[in-house]
C-alpha positions as CSV (number, residue, x, y, z in Angstrom):
1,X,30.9,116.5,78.3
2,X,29.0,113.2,77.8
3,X,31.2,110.4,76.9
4,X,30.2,109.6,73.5
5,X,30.7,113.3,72.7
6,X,33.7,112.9,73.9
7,X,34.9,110.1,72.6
8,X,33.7,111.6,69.1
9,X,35.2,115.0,69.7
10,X,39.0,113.0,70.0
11,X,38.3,111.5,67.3
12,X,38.1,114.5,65.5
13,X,40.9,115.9,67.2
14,X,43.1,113.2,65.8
15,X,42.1,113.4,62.5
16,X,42.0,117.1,62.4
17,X,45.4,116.9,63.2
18,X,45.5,119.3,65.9
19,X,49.0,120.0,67.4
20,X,48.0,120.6,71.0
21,X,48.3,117.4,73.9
22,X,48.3,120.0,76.7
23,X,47.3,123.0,74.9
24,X,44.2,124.8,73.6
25,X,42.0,121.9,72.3
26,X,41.9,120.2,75.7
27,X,41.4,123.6,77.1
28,X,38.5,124.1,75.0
29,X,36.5,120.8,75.8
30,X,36.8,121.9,79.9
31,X,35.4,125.1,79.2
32,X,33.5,125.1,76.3
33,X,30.7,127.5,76.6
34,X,26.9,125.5,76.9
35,X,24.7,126.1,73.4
36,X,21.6,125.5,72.9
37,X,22.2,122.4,70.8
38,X,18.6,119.5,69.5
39,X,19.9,116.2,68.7
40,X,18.0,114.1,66.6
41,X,18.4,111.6,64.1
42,X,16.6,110.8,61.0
43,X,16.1,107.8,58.8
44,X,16.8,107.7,55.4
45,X,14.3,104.8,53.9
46,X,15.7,102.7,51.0
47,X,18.9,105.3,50.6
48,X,20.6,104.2,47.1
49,X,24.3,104.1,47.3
50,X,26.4,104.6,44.3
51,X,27.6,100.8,44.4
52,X,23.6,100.2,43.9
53,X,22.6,98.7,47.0
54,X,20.0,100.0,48.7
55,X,19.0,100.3,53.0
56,X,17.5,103.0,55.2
57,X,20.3,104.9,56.4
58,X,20.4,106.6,60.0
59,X,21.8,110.2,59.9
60,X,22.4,111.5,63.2
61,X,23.0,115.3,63.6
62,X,22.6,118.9,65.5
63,X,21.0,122.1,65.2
64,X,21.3,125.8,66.9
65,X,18.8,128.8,66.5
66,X,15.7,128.9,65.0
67,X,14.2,128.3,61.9
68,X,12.5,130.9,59.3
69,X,10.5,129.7,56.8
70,X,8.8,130.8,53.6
71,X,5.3,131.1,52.6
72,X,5.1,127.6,51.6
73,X,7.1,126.7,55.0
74,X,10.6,125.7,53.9
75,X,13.5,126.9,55.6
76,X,15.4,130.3,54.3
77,X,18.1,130.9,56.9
78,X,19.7,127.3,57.2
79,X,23.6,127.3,57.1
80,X,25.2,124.1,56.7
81,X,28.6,122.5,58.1
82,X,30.5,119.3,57.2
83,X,33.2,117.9,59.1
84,X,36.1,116.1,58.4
85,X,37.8,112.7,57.8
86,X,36.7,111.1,60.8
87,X,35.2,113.8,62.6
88,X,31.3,114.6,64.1
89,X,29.4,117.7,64.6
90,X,30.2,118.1,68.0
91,X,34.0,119.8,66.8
92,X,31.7,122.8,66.0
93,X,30.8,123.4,69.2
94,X,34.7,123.9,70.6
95,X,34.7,127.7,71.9
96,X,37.6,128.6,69.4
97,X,34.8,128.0,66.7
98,X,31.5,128.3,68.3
99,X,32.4,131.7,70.7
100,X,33.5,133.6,67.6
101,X,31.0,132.5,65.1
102,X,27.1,132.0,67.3
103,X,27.4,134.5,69.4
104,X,25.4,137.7,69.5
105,X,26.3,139.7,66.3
106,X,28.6,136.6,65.2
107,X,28.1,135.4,61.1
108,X,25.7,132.8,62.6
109,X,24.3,134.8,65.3
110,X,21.8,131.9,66.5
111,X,19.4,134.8,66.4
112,X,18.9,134.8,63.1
113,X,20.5,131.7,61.3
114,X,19.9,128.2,61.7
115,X,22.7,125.8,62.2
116,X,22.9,122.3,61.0
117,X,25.9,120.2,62.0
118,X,25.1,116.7,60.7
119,X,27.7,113.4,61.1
120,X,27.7,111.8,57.7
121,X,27.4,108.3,57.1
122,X,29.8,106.6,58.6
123,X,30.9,108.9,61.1
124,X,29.7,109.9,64.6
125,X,25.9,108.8,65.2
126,X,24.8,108.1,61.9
127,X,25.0,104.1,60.4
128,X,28.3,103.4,60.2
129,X,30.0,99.6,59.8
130,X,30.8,99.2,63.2
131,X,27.3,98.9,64.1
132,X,27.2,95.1,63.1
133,X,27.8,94.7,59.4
134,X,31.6,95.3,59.4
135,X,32.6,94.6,56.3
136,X,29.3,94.1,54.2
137,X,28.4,97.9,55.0
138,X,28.0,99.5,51.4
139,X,31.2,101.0,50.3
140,X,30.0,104.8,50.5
141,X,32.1,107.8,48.3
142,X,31.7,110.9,48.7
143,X,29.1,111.6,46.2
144,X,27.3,109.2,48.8
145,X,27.3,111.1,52.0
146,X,26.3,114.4,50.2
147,X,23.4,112.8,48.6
148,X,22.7,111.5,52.1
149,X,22.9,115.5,53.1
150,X,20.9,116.5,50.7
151,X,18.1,114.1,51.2
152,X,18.7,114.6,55.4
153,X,18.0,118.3,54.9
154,X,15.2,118.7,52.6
155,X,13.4,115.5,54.5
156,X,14.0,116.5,58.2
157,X,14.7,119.6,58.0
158,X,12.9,121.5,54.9
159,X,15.7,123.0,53.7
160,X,16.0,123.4,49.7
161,X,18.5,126.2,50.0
162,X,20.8,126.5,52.6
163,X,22.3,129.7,52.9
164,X,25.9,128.4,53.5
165,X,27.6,125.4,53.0
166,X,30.7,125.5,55.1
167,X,33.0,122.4,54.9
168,X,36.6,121.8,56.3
169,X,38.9,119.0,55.5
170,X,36.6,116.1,53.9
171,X,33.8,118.8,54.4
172,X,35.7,121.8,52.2
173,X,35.5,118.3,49.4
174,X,31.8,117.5,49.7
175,X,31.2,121.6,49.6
176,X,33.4,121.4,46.1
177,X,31.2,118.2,45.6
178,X,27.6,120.4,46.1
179,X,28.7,123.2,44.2
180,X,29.3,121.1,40.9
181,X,26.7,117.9,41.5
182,X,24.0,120.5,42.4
183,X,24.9,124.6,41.3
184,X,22.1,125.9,42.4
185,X,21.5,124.3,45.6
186,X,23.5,126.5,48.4
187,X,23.9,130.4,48.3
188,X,27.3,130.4,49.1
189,X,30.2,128.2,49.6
190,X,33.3,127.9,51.9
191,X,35.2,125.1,51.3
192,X,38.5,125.2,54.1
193,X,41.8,123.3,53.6
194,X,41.2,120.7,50.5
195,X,41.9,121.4,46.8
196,X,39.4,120.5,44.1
197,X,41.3,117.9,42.3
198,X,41.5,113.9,42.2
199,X,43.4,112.9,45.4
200,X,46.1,111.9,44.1
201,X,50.0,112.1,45.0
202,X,51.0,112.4,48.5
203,X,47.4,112.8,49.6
204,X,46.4,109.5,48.4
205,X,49.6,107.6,49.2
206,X,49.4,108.9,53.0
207,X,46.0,107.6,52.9
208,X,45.9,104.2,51.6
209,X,49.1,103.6,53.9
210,X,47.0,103.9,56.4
211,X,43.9,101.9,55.1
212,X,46.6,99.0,54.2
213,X,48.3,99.0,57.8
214,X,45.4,98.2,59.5
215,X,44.1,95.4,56.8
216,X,48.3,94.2,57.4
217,X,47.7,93.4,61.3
218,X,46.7,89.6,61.4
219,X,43.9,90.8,64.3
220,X,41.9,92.9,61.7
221,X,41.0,89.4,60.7
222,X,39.1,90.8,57.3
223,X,37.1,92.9,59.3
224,X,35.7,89.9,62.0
225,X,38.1,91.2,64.8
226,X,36.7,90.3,68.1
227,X,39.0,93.6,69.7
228,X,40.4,96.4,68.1
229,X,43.4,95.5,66.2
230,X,45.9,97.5,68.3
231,X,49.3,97.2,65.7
232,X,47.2,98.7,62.8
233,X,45.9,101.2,64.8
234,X,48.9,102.7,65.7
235,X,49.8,102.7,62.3
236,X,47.1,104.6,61.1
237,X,47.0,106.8,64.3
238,X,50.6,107.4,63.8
239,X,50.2,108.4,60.2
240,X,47.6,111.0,60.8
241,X,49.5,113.0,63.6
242,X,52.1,113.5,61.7
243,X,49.9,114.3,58.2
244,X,48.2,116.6,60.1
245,X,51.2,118.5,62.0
246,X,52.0,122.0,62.1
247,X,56.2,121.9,62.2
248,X,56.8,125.7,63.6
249,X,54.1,125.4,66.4
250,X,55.4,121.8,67.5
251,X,58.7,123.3,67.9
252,X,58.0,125.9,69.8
253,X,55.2,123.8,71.9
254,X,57.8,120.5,72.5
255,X,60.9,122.2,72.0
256,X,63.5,119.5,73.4
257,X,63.9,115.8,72.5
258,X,62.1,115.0,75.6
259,X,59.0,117.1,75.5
260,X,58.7,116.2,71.5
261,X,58.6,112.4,72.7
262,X,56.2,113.0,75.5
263,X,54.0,114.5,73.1
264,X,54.1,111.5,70.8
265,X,53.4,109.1,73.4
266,X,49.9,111.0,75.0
267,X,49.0,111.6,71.8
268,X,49.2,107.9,70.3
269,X,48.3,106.6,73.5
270,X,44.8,109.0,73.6
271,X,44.2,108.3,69.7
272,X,44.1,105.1,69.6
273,X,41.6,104.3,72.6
274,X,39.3,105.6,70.6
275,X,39.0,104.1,66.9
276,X,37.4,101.9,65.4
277,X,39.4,99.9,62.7
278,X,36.8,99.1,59.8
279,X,35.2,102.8,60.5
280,X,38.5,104.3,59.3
281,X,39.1,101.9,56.4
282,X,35.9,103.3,55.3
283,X,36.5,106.6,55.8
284,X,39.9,106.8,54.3
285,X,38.5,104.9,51.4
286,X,35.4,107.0,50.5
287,X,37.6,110.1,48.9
288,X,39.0,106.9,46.2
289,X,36.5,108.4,43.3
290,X,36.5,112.1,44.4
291,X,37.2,114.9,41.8
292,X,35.3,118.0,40.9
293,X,38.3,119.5,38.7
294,X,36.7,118.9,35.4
295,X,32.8,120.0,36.4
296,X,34.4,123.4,38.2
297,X,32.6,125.4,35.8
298,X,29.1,124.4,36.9
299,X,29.8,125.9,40.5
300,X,27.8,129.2,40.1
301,X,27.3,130.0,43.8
302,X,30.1,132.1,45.4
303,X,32.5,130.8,46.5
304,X,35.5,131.8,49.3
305,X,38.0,128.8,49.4
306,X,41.1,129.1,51.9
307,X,44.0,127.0,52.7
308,X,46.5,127.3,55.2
309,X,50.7,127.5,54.0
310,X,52.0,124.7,56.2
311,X,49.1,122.0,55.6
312,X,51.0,119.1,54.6
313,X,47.9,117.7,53.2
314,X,47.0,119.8,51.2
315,X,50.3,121.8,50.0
316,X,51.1,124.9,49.6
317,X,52.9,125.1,46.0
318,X,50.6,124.0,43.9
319,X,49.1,125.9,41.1
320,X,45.4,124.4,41.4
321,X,44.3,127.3,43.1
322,X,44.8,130.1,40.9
323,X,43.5,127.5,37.8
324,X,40.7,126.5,40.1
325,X,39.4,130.6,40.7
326,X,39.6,131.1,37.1
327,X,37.1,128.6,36.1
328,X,34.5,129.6,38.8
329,X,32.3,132.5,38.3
330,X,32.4,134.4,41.2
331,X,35.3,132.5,43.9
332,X,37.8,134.0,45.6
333,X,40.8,132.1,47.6
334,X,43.3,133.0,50.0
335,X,46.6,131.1,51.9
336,X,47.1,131.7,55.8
337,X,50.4,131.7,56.3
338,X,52.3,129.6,58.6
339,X,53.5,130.5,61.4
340,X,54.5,128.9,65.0
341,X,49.8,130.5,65.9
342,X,48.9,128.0,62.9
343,X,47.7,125.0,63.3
344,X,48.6,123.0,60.2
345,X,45.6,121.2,58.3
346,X,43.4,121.4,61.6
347,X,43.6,125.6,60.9
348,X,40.4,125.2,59.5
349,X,38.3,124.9,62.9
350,X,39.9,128.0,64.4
351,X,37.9,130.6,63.2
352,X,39.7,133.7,64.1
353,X,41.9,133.2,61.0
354,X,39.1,133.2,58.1
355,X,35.9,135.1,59.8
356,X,36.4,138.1,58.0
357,X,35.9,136.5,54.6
358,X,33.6,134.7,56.1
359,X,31.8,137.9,56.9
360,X,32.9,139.5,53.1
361,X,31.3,136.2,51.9
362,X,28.0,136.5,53.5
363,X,27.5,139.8,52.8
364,X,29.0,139.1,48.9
365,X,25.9,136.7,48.9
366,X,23.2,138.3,50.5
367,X,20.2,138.6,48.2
């Protein structure tokens, strides 16, 4: 693996909240199966942000399969997917995604669908503040980077439809974001492991506690640090392994007081080599404005929404679901349950525990 696709794929890792130092996910990246992947980027000129300034944006991002296009050549078999909080196309190329869903016969058989895996701003390849303005980069929301989507594929891509949107984590958001900002945009949508509501609670607390540890560490320096600033970091790397555990599958993974502290040692250690303080600030930030609750009624694409019962992000008892399905025309949801398998928030890349809606939904939207 190249090493900034590696680099990018830890970060993801981290964020994603994956459970495994030893386990499948480091598996996966030594024996990830080869796809057929074009990397390009393209520019975005004189890209408005929501704060009103205005600069030519670079969005970096991937495709597998081919294209079909229309009579008037735009692109009819274009499915979409959006990472997460710190995350980059390259996560959906890990086999325990990729293997079950572009093989032969697969939901995105690369035979017949076209798959875009962009990195939004901020994230991955695409202009980001650690590229030299720090600070002064425009503070991006979410309504942002799926403008940025929007624009990326019908500019670079001619896409005015996408077949599928699928999103996980920040991407199950901007999916919730689409549907209501533009209803009749995507086909279908599967948002995994968010909720449609104002983050808010526990979700934004956890959050902002990261955002204000690193801005607390005297070497953040307002954003001028001349090395990463290495207290702050572990704060914030600290905070997301445990927001993004899975409690029955670390016990049974690190089972005595000595393996447990192992794990947290390799795990902080490997994290934190990687980030980039004013990136995260950034990207914990840009969910501040984010709420689709009271606009749920304009989502008229169908929708297949799942969850996962011991996601401490996004928990398990709350009644926003069932509200949520009511107010959408055609949506359905559904809870994984936990067990010691799951994988906590990061449930969302393992594909073997949602493709059958994902087939139901496909088929539910076909035509």
């Amino acid at each position: 693996m190249p090493k900034r696709m590696a680099m990018v794929a830890l970060a993801a890792f981290l964020v994603a909240g994956a459970v495994h130092a030893r386990g499948p996910a480091m598996a996966d990246a030594a024996t990830a199966r080869e796809w057929p992947v074009v990397e390009r980027d393209h520019v975005l000129k004189g890209f408005r942000f929501a704060t009103g300034e205005t600069m030519d944006v670079r969005m970096h991002y991937r495709t597998l399969g081919t294209p079909k296009r229309d009579a008037k050549g735009r692109v009819t078999n274009a499915v979409m997917i959006l990472h997460g909080t710190g995350g980059a196309g390259t996560q959906f190329l890990q086999p325990h995604f990729a293997d079950m869903l572009y093989a032969d016969g697969a939901p995105f058989d690369l035979k017949t669908t076209y798959v875009i895996l962009p990195d939004n701003i901020g994230h991955g390849g695409s202009s980001k503040p650690s590229d030299g303005m720090r600070m002064a980069f425009p503070r991006y929301d979410y309504d942002d980077m799926v403008d940025a989507q929007k624009r990326l594929l019908s500019e670079a891509l001619a896409v005015d439809r996408p077949r599928l949107i699928l999103g996980t984590s920040m991407g199950c958001m901007h999916a919730f974001v689409w549907g209501a900002r533009y209803p009749q945009a995507a086909r279908a949508l599967m948002p995994l492991a968010c909720l449609p509501v104002e983050i808010a609670g526990i979700n934004r607390a956890w959050r902002q506690l990261v955002i204000d540890g690193i801005k607390a560490d005297p070497g953040w320096a307002g954003g001028n640090y001349t090395q990463q600033p290495a207290m702050g970091l572990r704060n914030a790397a600290s905070i997301m392994i445990v927001a993004g555990a899975a409690p029955l599958a670390l016990q049974r993974q690190y089972p005595t007081r000595a393996d447990a502290e192992r794990y947290a040692t390799e795990r902080l250690a490997a994290a934190t080599r990687t980030l980039d303080a004013n990136d995260m600030i950034y990207q914990f930030d840009s969910s501040r404005n984010y709420n689709p609750w009271p606009t749920l009624e304009r989502i008229a694409a169908p929708v297949t929404w799942i969850n996962s019962a011991d996601d401490f992000i996004n928990p398990r008892n709350f009644p926003f679901p069932a509200e949520a399905v009511k107010r959408m025309p055609d949506a359905r949801f559904r809870m994984i349950e936990e067990s010691d398998q799951s994988f906590g928030h990061s449930t969302h890349t393992h594909a073997r525990f949602w493709i059958d809606d994902l087939r139901d939904l496909m088929a539910r939207s076909e035509g």
